[in-house]
C-alpha positions in Angstrom: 51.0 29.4 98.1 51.1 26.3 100.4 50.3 27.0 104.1 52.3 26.8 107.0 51.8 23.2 109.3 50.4 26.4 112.2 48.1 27.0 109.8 46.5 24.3 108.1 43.0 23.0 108.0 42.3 19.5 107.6 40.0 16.1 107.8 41.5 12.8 108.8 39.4 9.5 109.0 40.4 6.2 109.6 38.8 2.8 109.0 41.8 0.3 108.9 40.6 -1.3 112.0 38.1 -2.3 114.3 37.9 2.1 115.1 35.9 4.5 112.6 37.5 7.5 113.4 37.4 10.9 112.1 39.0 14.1 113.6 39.7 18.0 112.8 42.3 20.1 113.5 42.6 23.4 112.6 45.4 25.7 113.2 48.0 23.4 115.4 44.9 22.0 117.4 42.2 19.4 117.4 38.8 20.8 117.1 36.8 17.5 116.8 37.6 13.9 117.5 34.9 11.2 117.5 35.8 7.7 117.2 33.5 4.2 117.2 33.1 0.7 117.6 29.8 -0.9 117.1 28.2 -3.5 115.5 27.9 -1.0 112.4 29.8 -1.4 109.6 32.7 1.3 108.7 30.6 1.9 105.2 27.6 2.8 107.3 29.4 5.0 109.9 32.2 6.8 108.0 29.8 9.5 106.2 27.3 10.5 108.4 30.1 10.6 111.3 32.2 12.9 108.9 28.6 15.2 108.4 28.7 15.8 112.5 32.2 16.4 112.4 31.3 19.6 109.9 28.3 20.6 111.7 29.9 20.4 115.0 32.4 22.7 113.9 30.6 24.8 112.0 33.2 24.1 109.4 32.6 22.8 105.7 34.8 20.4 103.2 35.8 23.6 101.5 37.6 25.2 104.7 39.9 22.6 104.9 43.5 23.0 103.0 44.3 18.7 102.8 42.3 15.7 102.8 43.4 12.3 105.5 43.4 9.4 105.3 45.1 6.2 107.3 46.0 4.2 103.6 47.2 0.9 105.8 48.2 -1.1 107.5 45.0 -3.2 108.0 41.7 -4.9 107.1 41.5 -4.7 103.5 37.9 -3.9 103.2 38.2 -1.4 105.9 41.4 0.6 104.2 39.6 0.3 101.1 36.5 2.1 102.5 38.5 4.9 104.1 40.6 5.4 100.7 37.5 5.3 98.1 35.6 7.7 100.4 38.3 10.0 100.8 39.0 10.1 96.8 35.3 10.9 96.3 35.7 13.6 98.7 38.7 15.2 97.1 37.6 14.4 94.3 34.3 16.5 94.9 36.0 19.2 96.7 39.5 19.5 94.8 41.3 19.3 97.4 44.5 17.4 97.8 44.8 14.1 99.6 47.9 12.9 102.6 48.3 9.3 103.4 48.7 8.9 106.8 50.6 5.0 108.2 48.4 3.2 110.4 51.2 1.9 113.0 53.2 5.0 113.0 49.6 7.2 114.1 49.1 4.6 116.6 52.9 5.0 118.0 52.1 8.6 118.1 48.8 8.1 120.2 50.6 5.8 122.8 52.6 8.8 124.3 55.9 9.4 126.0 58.0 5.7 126.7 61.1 5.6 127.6 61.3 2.1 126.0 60.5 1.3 121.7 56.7 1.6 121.4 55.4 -1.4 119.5 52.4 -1.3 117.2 50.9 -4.6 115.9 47.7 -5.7 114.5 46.5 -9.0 113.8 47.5 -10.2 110.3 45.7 -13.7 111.5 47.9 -17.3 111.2 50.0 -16.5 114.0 50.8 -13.4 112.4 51.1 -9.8 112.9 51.5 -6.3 110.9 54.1 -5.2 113.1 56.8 -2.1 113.1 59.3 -0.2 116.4 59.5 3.2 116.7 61.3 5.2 120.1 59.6 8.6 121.0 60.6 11.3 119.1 60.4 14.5 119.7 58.0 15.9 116.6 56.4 12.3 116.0 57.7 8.7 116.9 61.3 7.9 115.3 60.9 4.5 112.8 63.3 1.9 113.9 61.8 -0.7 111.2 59.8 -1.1 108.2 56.3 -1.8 108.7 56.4 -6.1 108.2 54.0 -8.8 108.1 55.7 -12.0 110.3 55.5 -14.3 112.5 55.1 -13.7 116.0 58.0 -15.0 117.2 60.6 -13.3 114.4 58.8 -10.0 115.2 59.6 -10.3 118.7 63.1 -11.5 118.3 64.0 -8.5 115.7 62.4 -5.7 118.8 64.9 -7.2 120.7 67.6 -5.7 119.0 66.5 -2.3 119.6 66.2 -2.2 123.4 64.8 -4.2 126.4 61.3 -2.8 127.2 58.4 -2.9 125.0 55.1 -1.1 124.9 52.8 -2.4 122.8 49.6 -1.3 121.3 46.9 -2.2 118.1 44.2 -4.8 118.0 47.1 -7.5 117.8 48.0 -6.6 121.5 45.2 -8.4 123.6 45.2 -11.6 120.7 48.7 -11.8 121.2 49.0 -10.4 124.7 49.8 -13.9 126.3 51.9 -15.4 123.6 54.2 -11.5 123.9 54.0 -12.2 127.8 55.8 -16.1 127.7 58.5 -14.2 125.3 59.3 -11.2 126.9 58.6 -11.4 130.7 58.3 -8.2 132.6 59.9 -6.3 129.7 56.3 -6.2 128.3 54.1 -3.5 128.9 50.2 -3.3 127.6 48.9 0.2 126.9 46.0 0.7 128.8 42.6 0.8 126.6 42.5 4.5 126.1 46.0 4.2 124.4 45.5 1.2 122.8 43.5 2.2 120.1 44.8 4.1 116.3 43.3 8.0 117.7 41.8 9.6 114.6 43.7 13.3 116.2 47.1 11.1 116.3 46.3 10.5 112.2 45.2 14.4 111.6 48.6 15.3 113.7 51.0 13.4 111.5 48.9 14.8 108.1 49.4 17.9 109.4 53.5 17.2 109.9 53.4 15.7 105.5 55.6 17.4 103.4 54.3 15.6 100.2 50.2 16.0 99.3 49.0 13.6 96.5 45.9 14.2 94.1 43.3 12.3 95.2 44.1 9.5 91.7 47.5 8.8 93.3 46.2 8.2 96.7 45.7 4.3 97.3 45.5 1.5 100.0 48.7 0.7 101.4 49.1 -3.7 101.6 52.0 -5.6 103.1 50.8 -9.1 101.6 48.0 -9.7 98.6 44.5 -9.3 99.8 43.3 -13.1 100.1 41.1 -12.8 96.8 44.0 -12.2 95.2 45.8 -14.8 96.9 43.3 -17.5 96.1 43.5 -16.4 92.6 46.8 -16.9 92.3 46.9 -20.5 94.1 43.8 -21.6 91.6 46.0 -20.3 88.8 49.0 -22.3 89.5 46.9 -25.0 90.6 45.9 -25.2 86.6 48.5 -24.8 85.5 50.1 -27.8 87.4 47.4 -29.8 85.3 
């Protein structure tokens, strides 16, 4: 018999950005959070960071009821480090996996706004993985799909859904001038602390899943082709144009 949410154990880790982050929560409540950048890979920190999280806790992989992971939104090495690792430890452990959205965990970390809370990361080429979400009461409330575009349309669709915008992700600060030109005073930066995808706002939503996956099902989530695959497909028809 599934467990109540006030119940539930669980692991989430994250490595779709610049952050390695893993967190516990255990019963409604964060019991360990610990979250790095260095000069470290993600494949170097993820494992031994997920070890302290157990030994701090005193807690193993067989206590927890679900398995987290953020699937995407983001770099597609770093997605694909987070997913593989977390397969292998599901895998392992049997336990069942939740994917967790990159851009709706870091619209959960950026707290109460009274405005639509805008999460973008750099998708490079003038481009950003963007989405809008207004503070719900549980979690954030989506207002779009999560979109690769331009700049400039992503800022002209926000517009649509209200007149102040807080944004946060590792797209804010390379974009933070361009957003400022657009929208004026109606843009607002989260401060550092904020700005960040929080490995506890990724355990909270896995906590809130209705639908757990078997670790095979579980995969990296990709709004465009990874670039290998790209260039594949531009040498192909580049051939075939011979």
């Amino acid at each position: 018999m599934r467990k109540g949410r006030n119940a539930l154990k669980l692991l989430a880790i994250d490595t779709s950005g610049p952050v390695c982050g893993v967190a516990i929560l255990t019963e409604g409540a964060i019991v360990y959070e610990c979250a790095v950048t260095n000069r470290m890979t993600h494949s170097v920190n993820l494992l031994p960071m997920i070890d302290m999280a157990f030994q701090s806790t005193g807690l193993t992989i067989q206590d927890m009821d679900r398995l987290a992971c953020v699937t995407g939104p983001g770099s597609f090495t770093g997605v694909r480090i987070g997913v593989s690792t977390l397969k292998g430890l599901a895998h392992g452990a049997g336990k069942p996996c939740v994917a967790v959205d990159a851009l709706e965990a870091m619209a959960a970390g950026a707290g109460a706004f009274d405005g639509i809370i805008c999460p973008i990361q750099d998708a490079r080429a003038g481009q950003v993985y963007g989405a809008a979400f207004s503070h719900g009461d549980a979690r954030p409330e989506r207002l779009m799909p999560d979109t690769p575009m331009k700049l400039q349309e992503y800022v002209d669709l926000i517009q649509s859904f209200g007149d102040r915008f807080l944004f946060v992700g590792d797209g804010m600060p390379v974009h933070r001038r361009k957003l400022m030109e657009l929208l004026g005073e109606a843009a607002v930066f989260a401060q550092p602390q904020q700005a960040y995808l929080r490995p506890a706002s990724a355990a909270y939503l896995a906590s809130l899943a209705e639908e757990e996956l078997d670790y095979r099902a579980l995969a990296p989530m990709y709004l465009r082709a990874p670039n290998a695959a790209m260039n594949k497909k531009l040498t192909e028809a580049a051939r075939n144009e011979q």
